[in-house]
Backbone and ligand atoms as CSV (ligand in chain L), in Angstrom:
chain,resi,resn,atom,element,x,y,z
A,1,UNK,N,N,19.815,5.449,19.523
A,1,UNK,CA,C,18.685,4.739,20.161
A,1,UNK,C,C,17.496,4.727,19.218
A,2,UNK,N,N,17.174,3.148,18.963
A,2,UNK,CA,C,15.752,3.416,17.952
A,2,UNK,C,C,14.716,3.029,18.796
A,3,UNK,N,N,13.523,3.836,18.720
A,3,UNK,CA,C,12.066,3.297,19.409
A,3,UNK,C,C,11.110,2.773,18.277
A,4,UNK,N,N,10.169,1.546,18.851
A,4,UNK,CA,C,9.118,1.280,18.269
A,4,UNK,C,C,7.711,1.998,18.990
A,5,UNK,N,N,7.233,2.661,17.863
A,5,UNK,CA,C,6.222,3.164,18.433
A,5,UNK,C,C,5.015,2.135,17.325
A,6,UNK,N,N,3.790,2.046,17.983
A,6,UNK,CA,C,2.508,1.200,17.711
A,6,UNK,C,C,1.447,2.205,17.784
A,7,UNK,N,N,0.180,1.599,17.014
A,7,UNK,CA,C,-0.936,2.149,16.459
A,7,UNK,C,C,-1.879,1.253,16.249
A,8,UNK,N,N,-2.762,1.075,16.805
A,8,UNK,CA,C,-3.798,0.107,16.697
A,8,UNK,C,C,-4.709,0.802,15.898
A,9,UNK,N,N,-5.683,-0.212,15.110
A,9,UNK,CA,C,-6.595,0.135,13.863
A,9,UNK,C,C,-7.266,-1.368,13.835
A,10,UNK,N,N,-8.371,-0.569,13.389
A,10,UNK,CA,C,-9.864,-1.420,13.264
A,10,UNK,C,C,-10.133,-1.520,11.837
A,11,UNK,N,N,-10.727,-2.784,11.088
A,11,UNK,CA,C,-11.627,-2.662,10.344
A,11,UNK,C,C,-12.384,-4.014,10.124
A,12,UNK,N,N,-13.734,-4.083,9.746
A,12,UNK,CA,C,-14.529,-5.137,9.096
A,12,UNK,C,C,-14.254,-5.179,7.975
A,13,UNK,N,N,-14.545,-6.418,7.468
A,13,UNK,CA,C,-14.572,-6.927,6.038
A,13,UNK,C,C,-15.001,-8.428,5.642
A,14,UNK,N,N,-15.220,-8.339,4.465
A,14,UNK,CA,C,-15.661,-9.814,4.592
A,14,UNK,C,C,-15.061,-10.146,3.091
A,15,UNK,N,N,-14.747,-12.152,3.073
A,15,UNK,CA,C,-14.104,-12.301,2.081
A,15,UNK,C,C,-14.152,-13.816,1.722
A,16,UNK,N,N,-14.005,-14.599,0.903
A,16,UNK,CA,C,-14.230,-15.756,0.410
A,16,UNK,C,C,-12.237,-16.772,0.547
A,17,UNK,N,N,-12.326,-17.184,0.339
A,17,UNK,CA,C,-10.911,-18.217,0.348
A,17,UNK,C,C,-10.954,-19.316,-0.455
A,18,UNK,N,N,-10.369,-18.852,-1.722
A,18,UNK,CA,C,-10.702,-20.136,-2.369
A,18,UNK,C,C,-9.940,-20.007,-3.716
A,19,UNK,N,N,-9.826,-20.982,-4.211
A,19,UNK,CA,C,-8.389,-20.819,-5.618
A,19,UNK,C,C,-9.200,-21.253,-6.689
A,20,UNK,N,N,-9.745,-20.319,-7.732
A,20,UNK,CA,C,-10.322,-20.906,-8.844
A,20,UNK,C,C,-9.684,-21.849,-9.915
A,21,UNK,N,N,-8.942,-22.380,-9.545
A,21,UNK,CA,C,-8.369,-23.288,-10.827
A,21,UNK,C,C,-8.372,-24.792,-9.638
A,22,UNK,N,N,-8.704,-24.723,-8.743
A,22,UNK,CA,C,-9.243,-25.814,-8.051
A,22,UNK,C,C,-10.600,-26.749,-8.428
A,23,UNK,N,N,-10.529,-27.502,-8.030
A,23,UNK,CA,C,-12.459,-28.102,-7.653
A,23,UNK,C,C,-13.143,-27.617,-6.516
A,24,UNK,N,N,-14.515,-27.489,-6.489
A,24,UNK,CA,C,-14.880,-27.150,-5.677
A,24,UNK,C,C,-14.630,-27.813,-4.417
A,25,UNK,N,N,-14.366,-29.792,-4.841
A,25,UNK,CA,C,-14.438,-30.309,-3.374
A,25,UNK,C,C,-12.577,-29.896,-3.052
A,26,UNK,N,N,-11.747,-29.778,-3.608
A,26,UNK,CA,C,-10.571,-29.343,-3.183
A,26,UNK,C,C,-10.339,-27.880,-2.095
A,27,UNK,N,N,-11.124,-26.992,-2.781
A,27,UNK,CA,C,-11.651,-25.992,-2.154
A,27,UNK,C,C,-12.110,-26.150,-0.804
A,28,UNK,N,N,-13.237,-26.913,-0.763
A,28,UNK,CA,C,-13.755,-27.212,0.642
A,28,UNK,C,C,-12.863,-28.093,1.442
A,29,UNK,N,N,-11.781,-28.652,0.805
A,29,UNK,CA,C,-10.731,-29.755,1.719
A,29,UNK,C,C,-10.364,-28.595,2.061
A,30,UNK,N,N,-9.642,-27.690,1.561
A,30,UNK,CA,C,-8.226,-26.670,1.846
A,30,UNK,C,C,-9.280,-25.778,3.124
A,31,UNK,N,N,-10.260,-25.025,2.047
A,31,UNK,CA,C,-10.556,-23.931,2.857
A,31,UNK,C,C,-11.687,-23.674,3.858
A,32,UNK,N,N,-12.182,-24.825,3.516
A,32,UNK,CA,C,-13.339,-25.271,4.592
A,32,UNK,C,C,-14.389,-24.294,4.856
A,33,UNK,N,N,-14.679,-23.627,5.974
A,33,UNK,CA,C,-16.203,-23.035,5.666
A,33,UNK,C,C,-15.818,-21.951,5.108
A,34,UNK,N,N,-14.260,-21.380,4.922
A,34,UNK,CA,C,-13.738,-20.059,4.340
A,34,UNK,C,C,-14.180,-19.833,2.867
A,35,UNK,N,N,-14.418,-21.337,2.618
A,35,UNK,CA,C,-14.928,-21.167,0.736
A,35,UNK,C,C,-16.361,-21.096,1.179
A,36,UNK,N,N,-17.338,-20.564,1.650
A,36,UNK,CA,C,-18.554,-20.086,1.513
A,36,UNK,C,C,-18.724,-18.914,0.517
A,37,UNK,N,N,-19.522,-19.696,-0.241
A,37,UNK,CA,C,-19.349,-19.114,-1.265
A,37,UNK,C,C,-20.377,-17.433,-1.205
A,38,UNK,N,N,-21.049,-17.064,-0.231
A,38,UNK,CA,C,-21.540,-16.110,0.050
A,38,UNK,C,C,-21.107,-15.071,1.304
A,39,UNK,N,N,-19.518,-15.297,1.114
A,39,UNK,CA,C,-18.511,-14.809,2.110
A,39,UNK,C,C,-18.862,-14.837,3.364
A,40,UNK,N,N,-17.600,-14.247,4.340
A,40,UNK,CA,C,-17.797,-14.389,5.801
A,40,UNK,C,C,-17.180,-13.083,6.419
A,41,UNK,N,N,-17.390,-12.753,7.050
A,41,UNK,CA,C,-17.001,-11.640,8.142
A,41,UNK,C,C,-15.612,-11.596,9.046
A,42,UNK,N,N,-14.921,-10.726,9.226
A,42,UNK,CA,C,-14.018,-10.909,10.239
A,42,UNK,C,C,-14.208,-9.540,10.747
A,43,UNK,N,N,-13.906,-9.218,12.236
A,43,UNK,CA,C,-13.532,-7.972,12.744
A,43,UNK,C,C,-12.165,-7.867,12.837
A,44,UNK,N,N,-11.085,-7.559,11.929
A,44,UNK,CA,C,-9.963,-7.791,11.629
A,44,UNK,C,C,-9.325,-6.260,12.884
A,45,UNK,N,N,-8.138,-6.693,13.524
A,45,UNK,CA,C,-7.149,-5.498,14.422
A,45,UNK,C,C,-6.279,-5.551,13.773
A,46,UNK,N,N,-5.706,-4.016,13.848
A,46,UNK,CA,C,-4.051,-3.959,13.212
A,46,UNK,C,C,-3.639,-3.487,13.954
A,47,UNK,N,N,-2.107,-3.240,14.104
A,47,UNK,CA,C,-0.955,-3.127,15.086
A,47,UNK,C,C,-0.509,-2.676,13.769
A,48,UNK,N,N,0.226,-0.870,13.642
A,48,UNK,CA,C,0.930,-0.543,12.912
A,48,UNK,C,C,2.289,-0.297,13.959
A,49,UNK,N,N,3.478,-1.052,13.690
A,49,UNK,CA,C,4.807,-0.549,14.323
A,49,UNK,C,C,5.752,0.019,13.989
A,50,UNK,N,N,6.054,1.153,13.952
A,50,UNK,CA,C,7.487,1.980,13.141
A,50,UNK,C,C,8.353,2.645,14.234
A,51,UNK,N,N,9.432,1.951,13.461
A,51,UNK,CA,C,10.334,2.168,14.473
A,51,UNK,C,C,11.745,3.196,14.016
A,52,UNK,N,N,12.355,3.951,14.673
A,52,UNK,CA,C,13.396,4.495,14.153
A,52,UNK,C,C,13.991,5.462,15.295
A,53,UNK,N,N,15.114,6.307,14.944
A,53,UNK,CA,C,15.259,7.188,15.876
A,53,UNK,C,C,14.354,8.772,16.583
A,54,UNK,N,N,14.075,8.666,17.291
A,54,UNK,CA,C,13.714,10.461,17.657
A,54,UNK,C,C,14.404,11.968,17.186
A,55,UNK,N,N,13.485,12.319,16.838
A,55,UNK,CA,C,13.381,13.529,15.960
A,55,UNK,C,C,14.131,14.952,17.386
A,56,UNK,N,N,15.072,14.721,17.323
A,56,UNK,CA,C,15.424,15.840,18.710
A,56,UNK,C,C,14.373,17.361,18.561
A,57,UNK,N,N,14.075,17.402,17.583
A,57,UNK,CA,C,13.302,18.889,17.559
A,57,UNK,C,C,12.115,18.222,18.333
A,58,UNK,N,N,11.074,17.275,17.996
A,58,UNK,CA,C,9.811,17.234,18.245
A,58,UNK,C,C,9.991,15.977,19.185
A,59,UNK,N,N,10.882,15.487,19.431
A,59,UNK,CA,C,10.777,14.333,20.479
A,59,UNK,C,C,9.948,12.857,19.822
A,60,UNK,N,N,9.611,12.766,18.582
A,60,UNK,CA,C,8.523,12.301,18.210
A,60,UNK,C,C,9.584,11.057,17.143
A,61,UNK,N,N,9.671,9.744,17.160
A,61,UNK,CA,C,9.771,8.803,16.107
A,61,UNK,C,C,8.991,8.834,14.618
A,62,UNK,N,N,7.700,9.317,14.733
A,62,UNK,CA,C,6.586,9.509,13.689
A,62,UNK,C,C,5.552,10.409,14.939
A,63,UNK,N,N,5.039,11.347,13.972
A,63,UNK,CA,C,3.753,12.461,14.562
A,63,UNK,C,C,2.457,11.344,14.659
A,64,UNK,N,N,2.193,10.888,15.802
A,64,UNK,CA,C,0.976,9.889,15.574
A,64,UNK,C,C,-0.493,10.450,14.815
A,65,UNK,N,N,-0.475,11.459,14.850
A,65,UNK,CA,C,-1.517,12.152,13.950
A,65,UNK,C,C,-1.045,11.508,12.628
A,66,UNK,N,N,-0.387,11.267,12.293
A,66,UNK,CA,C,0.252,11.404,10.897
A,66,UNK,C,C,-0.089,10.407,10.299
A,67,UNK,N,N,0.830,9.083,11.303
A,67,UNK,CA,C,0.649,7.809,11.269
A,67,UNK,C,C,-1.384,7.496,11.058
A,68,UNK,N,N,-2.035,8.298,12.024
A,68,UNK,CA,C,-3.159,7.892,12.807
A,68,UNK,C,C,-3.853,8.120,11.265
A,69,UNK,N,N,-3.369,9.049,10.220
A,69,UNK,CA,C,-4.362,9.435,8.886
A,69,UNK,C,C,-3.866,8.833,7.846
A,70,UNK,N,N,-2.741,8.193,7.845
A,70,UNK,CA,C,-1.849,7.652,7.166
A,70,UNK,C,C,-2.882,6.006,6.870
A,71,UNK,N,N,-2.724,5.341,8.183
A,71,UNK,CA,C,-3.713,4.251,8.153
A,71,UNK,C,C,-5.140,4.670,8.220
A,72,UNK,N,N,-5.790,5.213,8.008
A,72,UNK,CA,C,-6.942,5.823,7.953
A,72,UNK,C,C,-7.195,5.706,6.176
A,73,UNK,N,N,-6.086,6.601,5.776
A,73,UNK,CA,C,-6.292,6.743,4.168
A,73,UNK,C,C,-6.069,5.462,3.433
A,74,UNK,N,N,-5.039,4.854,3.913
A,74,UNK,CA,C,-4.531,3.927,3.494
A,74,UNK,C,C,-5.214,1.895,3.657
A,75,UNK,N,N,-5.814,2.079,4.843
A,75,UNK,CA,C,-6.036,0.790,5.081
A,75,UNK,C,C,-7.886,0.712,5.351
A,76,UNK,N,N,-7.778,1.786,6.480
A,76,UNK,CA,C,-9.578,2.122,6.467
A,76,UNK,C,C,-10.399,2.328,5.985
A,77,UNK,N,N,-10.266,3.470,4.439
A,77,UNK,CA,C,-11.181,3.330,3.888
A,77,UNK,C,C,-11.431,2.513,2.953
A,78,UNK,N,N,-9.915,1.951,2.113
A,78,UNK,CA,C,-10.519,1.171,1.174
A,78,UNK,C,C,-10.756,-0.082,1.573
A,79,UNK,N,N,-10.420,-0.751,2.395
A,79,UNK,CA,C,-11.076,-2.009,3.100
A,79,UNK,C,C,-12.444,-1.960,4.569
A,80,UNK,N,N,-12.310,-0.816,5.220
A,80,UNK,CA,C,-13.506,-1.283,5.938
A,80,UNK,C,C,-14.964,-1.517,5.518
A,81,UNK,N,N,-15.625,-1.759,6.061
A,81,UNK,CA,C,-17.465,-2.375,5.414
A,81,UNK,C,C,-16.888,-3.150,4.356
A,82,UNK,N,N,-15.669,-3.889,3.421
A,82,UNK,CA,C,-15.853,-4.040,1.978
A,82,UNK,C,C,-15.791,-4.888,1.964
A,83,UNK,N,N,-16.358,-5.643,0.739
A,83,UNK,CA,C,-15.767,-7.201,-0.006
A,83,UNK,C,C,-14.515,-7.235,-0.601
A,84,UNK,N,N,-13.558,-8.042,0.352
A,84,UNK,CA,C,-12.184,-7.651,-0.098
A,84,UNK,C,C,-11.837,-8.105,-1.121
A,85,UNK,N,N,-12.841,-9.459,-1.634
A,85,UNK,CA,C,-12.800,-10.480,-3.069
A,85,UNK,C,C,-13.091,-9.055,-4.332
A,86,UNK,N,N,-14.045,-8.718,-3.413
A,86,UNK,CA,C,-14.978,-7.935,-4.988
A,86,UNK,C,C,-14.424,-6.444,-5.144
A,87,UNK,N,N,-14.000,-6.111,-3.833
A,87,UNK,CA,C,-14.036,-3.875,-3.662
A,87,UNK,C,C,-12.262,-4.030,-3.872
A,88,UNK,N,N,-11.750,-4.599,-3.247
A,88,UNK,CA,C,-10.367,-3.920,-3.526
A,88,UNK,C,C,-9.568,-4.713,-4.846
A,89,UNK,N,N,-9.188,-4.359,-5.757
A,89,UNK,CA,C,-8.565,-4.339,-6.200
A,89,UNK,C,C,-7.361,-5.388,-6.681
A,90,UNK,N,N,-6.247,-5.114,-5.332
A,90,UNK,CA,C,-5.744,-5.937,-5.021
A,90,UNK,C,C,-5.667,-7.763,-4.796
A,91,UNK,N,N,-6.985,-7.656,-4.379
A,91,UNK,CA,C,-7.692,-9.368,-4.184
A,91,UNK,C,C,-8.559,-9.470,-5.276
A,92,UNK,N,N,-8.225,-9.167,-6.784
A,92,UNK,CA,C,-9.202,-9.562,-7.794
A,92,UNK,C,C,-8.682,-10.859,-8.034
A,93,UNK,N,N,-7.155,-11.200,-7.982
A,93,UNK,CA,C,-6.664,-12.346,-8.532
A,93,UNK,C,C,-5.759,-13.017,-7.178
A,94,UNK,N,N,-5.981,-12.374,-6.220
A,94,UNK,CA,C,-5.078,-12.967,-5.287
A,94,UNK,C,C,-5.706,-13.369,-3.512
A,95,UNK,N,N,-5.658,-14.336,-3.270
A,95,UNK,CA,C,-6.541,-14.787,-2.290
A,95,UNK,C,C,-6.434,-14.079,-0.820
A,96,UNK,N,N,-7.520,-13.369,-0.348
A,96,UNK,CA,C,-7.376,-12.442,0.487
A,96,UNK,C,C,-7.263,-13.205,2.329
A,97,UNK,N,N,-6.166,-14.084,1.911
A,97,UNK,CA,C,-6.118,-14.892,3.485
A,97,UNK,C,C,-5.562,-13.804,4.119
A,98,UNK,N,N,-5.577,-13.997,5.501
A,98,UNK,CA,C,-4.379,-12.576,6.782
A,98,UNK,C,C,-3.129,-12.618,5.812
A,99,UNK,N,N,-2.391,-13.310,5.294
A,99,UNK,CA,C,-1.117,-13.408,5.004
A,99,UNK,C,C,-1.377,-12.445,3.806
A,100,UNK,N,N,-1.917,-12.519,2.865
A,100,UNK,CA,C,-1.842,-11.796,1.761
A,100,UNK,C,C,-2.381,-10.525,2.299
A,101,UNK,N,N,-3.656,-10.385,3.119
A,101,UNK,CA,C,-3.805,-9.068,3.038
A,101,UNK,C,C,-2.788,-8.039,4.144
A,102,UNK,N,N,-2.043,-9.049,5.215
A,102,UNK,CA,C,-1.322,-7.979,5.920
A,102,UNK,C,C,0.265,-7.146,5.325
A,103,UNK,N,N,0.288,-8.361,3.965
A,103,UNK,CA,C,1.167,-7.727,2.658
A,103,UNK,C,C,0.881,-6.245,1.994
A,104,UNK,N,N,-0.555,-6.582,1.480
A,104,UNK,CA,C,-1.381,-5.724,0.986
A,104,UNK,C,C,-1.129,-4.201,2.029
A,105,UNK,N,N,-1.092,-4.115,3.348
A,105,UNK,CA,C,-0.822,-2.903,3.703
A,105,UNK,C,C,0.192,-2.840,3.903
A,106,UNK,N,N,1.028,-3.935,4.155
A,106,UNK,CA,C,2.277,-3.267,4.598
A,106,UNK,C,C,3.178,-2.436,3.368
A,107,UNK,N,N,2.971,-2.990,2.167
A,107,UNK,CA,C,3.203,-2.485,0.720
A,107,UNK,C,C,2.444,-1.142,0.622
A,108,UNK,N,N,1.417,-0.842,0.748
A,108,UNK,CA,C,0.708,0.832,1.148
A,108,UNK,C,C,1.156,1.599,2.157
A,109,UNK,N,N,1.512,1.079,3.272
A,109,UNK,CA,C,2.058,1.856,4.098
A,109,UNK,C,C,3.689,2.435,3.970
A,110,UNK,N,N,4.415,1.276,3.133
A,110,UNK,CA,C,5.675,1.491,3.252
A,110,UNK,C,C,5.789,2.488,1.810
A,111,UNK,N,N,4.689,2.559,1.425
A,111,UNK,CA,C,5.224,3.697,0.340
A,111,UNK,C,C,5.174,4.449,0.175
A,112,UNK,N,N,4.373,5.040,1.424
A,112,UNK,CA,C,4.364,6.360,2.339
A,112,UNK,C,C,5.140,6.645,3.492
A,113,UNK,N,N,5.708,5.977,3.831
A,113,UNK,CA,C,6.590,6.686,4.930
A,113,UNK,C,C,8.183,6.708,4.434
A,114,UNK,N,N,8.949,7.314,5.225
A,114,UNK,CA,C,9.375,8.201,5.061
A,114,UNK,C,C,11.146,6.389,5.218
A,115,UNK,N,N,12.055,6.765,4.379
A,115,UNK,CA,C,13.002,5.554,4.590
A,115,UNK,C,C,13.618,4.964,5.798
A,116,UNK,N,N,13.507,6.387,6.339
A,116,UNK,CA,C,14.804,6.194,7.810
A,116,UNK,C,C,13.882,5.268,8.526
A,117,UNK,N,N,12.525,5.179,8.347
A,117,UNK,CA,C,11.784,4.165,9.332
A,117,UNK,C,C,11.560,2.725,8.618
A,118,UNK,N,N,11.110,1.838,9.742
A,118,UNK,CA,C,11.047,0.284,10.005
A,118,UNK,C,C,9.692,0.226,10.293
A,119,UNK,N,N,9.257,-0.337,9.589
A,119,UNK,CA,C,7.540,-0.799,9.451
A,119,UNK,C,C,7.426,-2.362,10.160
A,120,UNK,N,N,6.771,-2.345,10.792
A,120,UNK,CA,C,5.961,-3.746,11.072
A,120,UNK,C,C,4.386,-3.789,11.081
A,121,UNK,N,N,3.995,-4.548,10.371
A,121,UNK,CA,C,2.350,-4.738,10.630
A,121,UNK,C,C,1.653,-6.576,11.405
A,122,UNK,N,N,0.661,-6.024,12.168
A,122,UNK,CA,C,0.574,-7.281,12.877
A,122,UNK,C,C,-0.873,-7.024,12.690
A,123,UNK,N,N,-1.367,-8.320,11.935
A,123,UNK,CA,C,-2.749,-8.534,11.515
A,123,UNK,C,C,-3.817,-9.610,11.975
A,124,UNK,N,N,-4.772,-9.210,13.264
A,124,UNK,CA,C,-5.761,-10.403,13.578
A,124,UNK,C,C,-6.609,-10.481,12.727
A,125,UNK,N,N,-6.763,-11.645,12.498
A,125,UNK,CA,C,-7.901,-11.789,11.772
A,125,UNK,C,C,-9.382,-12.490,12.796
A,126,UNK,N,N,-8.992,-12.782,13.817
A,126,UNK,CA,C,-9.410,-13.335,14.925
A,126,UNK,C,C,-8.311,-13.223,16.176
A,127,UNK,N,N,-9.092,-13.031,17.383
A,127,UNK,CA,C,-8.378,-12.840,18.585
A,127,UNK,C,C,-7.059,-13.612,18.309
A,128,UNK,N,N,-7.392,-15.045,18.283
A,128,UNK,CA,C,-6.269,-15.845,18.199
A,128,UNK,C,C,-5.448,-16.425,17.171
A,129,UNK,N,N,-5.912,-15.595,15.762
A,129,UNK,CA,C,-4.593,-16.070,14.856
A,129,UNK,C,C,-4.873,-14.301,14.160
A,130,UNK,N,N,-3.650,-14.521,14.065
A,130,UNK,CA,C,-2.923,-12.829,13.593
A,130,UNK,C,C,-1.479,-13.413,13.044
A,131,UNK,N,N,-0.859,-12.238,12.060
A,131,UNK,CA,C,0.077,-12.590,11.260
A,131,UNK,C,C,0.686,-11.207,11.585
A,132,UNK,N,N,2.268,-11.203,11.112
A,132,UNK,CA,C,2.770,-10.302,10.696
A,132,UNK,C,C,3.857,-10.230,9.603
A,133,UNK,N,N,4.044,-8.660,9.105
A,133,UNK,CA,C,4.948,-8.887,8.093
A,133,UNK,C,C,6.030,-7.268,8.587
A,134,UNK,N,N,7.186,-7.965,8.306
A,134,UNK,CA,C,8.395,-6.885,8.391
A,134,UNK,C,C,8.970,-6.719,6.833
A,135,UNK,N,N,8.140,-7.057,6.162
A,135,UNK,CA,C,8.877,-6.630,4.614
A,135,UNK,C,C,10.161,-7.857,3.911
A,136,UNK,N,N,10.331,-8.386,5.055
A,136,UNK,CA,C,11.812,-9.534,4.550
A,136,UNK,C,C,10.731,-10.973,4.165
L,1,NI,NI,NI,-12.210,-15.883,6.891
């Protein structure tokens, strides 16, 4: 029997959308007010899901403490308050839409946990559009 267990997580950030080997008016076709060029805000939710069998000693799929510092270390500090264009790293050359960045953790998270488990991440970027990635 495998369970999915979930973890919700918070963070702000703010970020630009836009492909420099474009024009600017191409830019504004594609990305519209997302290419402001003095970035924009999201209150971004995550849904961390790992799934696998129970641990008969501890009853537990993953120790949610674990999980709970895991995304903490991993996703919270280096992206909350930040400019995801300018602070992380990751988005120096690669455009920080939901799709790329719910990559961005799911690739941090999965390289911390442990094999026997199944990662899913589900990323709002707004109430009503959110993405997810299962690694395939
Ligand atoms: Ni945006």
């Amino acid at each position: 029997m495998r369970v999915t267990v979930h973890r919700k997580a918070h963070f702000n950030a703010a970020h630009r959308l836009y492909n420099p080997s474009w024009t600017n008016e191409k830019n504004d076709e594609i990305f519209g007010l997302c290419n402001n060029i003095n970035y924009h805000g999201h209150n971004y939710e995550l849904i961390v899901s790992v799934t696998g069998s129970i641990d008969p000693e501890t009853g537990y799929v993953i120790d949610m403490k674990v999980l709970k510092d895991l995304i903490h270390t991993e996703v919270e500090l280096p992206f909350d308050h930040k400019n995801l264009n300018l602070d992380v790293p990751a988005f120096k050359e690669v455009n920080p839409t939901a799709e790329n960045i719910v990559v961005e953790i799911w690739n941090r998270l999965r390289a911390k946990l442990s094999l026997s488990l199944d990662l899913e991440v589900t990323l709002y970027e707004t109430p009503r559009n959110f993405v997810t990635c299962s690694g395939s």
